[in-house]
N, C-alpha and C positions, 0 to 999 in steps of 0.2 A: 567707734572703731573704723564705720567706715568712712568717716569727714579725718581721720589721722593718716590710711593710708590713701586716700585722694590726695592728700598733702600731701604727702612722700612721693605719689607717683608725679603728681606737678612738680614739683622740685626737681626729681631726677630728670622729668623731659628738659627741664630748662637746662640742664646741667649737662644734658646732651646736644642741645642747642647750642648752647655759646660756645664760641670759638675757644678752642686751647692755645694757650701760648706759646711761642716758637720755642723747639726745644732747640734746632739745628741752624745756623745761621751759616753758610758759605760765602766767603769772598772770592773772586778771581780775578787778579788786577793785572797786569801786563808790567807793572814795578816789582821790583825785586823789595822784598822786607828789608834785607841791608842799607837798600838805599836811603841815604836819609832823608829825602822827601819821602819815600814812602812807607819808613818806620813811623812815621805821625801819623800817615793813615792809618796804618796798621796799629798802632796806637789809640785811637779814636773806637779803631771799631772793638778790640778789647776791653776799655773802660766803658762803651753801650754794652756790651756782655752782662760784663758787672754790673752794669746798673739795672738791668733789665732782667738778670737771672737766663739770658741763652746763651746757650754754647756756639762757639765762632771758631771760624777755623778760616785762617787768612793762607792762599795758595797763588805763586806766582810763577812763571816757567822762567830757565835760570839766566835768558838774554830776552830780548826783545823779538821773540818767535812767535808767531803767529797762530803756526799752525799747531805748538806746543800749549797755545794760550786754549785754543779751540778745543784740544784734549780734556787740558781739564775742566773746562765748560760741560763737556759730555760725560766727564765720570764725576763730577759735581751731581749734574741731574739725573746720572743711575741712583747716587743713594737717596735721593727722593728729600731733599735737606726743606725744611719750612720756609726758607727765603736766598734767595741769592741777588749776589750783590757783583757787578759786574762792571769792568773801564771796557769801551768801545775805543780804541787809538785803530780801528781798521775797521769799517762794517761789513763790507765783503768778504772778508776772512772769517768773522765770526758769526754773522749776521745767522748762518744756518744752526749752528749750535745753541746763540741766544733765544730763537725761536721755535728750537726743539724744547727748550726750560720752557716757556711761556706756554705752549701745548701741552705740556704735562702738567700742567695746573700750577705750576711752582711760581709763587711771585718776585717778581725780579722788580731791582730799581739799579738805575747806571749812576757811575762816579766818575768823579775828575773828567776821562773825555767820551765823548759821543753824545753830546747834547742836543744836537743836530740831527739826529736818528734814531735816539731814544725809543721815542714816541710811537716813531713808526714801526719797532719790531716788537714792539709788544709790553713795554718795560713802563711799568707805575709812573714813574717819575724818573728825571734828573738832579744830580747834588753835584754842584761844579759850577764853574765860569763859563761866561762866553767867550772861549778864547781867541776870537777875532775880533773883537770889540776891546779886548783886554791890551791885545797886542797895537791896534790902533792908538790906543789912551795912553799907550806906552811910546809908541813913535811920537805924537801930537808933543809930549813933554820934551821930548829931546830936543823936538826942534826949536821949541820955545827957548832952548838952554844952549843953541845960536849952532845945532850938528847940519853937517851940511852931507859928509859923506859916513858912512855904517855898513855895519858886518852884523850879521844877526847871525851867532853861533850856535846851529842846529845838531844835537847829540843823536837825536832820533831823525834822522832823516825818511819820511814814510809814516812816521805817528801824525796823526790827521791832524792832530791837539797841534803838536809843535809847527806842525807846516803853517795852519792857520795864525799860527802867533807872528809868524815873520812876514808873512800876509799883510795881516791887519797892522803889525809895525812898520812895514812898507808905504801903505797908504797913507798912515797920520804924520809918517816923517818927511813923508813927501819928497825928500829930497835923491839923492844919489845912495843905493844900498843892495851888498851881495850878500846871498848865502852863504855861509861857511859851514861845510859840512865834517863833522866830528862824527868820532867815538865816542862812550862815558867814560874815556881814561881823560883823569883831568891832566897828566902830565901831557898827554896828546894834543888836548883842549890849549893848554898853556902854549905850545910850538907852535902848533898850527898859527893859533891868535899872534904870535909875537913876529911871524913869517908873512903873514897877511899887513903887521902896522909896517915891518919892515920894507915893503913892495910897495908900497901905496902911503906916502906921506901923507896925503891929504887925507885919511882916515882920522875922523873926530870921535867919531860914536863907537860905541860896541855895545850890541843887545845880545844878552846872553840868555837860554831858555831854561836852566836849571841855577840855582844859585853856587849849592857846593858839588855841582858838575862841572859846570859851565863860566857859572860866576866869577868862582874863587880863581882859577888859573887864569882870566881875563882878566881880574883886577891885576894883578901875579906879572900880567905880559905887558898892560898899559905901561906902569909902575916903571918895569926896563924898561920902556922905552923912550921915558925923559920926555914924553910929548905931555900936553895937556888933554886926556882924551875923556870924556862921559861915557861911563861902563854901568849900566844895570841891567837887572836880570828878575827874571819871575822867581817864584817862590823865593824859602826865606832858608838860612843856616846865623847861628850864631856868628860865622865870621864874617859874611857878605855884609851883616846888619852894623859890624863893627866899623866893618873899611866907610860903612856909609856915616856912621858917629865920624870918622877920624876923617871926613872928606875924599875919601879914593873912589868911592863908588855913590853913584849920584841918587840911585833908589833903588828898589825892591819891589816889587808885584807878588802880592801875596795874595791865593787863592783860598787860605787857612783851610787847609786838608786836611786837620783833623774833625775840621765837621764836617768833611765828607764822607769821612771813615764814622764819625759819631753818628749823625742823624739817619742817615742810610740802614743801619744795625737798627737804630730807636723804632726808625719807621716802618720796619718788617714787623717789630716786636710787636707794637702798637696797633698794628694790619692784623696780626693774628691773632690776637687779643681782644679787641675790640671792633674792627672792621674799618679802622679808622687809616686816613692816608691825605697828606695836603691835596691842593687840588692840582697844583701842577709844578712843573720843576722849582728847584729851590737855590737861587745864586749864593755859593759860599765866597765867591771875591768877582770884582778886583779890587783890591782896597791897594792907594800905592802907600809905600812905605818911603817917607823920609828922612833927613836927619833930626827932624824936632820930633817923629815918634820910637825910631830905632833904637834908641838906648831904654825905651818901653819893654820891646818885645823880648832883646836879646836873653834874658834869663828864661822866656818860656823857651825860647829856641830851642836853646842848650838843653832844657828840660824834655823836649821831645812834643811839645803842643803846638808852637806856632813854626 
């Protein structure tokens, strides 16, 4: 009797010992779900749900606000959630809130932007690109494909991500190149672009930083304007990937943001479960997309994965 409950009683210590699985999974991304770059995210981290048996709750403020993003940073970490999952597009904005999660024992990992500072506020890891290396790799092509003068059409003017991409596409295009600073209304995106080819003939290039923000009413504006001009854009939409099948649009930068929505959900799960966690950030792109792989992707597009 008493070698059966020594059993029981080692059993149950072990059983208080191991780690519970995440019941609670919180996202706070500075995207809006509608977006459709950011329904993949949003996407990604619901099908790790599924797979992993946690509950997810994807939460974004209804513009590009900062200090609405912050909020729900901090009523995120009142309900005490098992992991939170977090985009840094401003570290001084947020920096105090994501370090309030991190003091509370709550384990945090960042997505898409803030890779750059991650590390230093407290956050497991990063899942996302380096988006000034990305944007470089992205200018170095253009010029190769003979652009002399460029627009790099910035929707978030102030998100670190984006600034860095016109940055980094600055330096590899080397050549002559302005900001253009938008709204996320593509029809805005489309005037503004077609105002800018109109003023400046010698515009060759357009780097655009969202594909069906940015992308799509840039390809839209080259098109009118009867020039021959090299338009691509990061991420991906089924119609950007198309105009680049039908030759309008030279390429795509894909960051494949559903595995940052996926693995980021996996890797809490997998944290709380097991104690397990890579050892250090994890690049989900840049991969470019051209026209020998774009009639690949477009059906995941359309489907909500790439």
């Amino acid at each position: 009797m008493k070698t059966i409950m020594k059993g029981l009683l080692a059993a149950t210590a072990i059983a208080v010992a191991a780690p519970a699985l995440a019941q609670d999974i919180i996202v706070v991304a500075h995207g809006q779900a509608n977006d459709p770059f950011w329904s993949v995210v949003k996407n990604g981290v619901e099908e790790a749900g599924k797979d992993t048996g946690v509950n997810v709750d994807y939460r974004s403020p209804e513009t590009f606000d900062m200090v609405a993003m912050s909020q729900l940073i901090d009523a995120a970490v009142n309900q005490e959630p098992d992991g939170l999952i977090v985009s840094i597009p401003d570290a001084d904005a947020l920096s105090p809130s994501i370090e309030r999660a991190v003091a509370a024992g709550i384990p945090v990992i960042s997505i898409n932007a803030g890779s750059d500072v991650s590390k230093g506020l407290g956050a497991l890891l990063h899942v996302g690109q380096d988006e000034y290396d990305a944007g470089k790799a992205a200018g170095e092509k253009l010029a190769e494909m003979g652009g002399t003068n460029a627009i790099c059409v910035n929707q978030e003017v102030g998100n670190v991500s984006l600034d860095l991409r016109c940055e980094g596409f600055g330096e590899g295009f080397g050549g002559s190149y302005t900001v253009l600073p938008t709204t996320n209304d593509p029809a805005e995106i489309e005037s503004k672009v077609a105002a800018a080819l109109s003023s400046d003939e010698s515009i060759d290039t357009v780097m655009a930083l969202g594909a069906s923000t940015a992308g799509e009413p840039s390809v839209a504006a080259a098109k009118a304007s009867g020039r021959d001009i090299n338009v691509a854009s990061f991420d991906l939409s089924a119609s950007f990937l198309q105009s680049i099948v039908d030759g309008d649009a030279a390429f795509a930068i894909d960051q494949q943001q559903f595995l940052q929505g996926y693995l980021s959900a996996n890797f809490l799960a997998l944290h709380a479960k097991y104690g397990l966690m890579p050892g250090g950030n994890v690049p989900s792109g840049p991969n470019l997309i051209t026209s020998d792989k774009a009639a690949q992707v477009i059906d995941l597009s359309s489907k909500g994965i790439r």
